[in-house]
N, C-alpha and C positions, 0 to 999 in steps of 0.2 A: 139735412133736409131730405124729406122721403119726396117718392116719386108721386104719390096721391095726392102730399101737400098742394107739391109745382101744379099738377093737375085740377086741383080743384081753384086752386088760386088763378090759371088760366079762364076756368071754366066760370069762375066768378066774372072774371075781367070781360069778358066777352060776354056777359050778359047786363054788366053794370055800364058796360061800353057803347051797346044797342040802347041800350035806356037814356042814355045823356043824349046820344045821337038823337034819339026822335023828339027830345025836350028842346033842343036847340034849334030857335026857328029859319032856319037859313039852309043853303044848301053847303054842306061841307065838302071842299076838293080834299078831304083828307082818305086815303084807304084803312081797306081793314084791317091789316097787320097796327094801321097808327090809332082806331078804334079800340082795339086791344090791349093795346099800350097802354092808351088814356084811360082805360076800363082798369085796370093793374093799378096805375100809378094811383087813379081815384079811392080805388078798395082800399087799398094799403092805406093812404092816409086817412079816409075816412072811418079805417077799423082801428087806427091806433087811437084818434081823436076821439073815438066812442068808448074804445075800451079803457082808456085813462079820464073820462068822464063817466064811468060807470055804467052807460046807457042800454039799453035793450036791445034787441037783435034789430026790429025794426026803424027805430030812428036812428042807426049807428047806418040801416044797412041805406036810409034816406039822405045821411051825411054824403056818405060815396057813391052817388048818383049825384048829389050837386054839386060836389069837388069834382066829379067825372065832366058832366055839363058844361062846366066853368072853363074846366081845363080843355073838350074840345070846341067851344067858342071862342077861348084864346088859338090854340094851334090853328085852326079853321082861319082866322085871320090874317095870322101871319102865314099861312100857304096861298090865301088871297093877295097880301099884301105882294108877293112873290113872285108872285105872276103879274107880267107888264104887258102881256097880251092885248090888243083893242078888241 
């Protein structure tokens, strides 16, 4: 694995990660390192579900935005959930 790949696949992830963020309507206690994360984890399966369905750059790249979304609505939760704060 080259150093461009890691790079652009961060640089994916961070931009697919901002995108699920502002889709999810709630306020998430999650930070940016865990944005990033869910940005990564989304692309990635959202590029392998596109590209073994054949699909185009932009419906593969609308896949990983709502597996991103999905997945920080989950995390989002259970960082709520976690908090026992009043």
């Amino acid at each position: 694995m080259e150093i461009d790949s890691i790079l652009s696949g961060l640089g994916a992830g961070i931009v697919i990660g901002l995108i699920a963020r502002i889709i999810v309507p709630s306020m998430q206690p999650i930070g940016c390192l865990m944005t990033i994360l869910i940005g990564v984890v989304g692309g990635a399966a959202g590029g392998l579900i596109g590209s073994a369905a054949n699909w185009g750059f932009w419906l593969t790249f609308a896949t990983q935005i709502v597996i991103a979304a999905v997945l920080v609505a989950i995390v989002a939760a259970l960082f709520r959930k976690g908090d026992s704060t009043p």
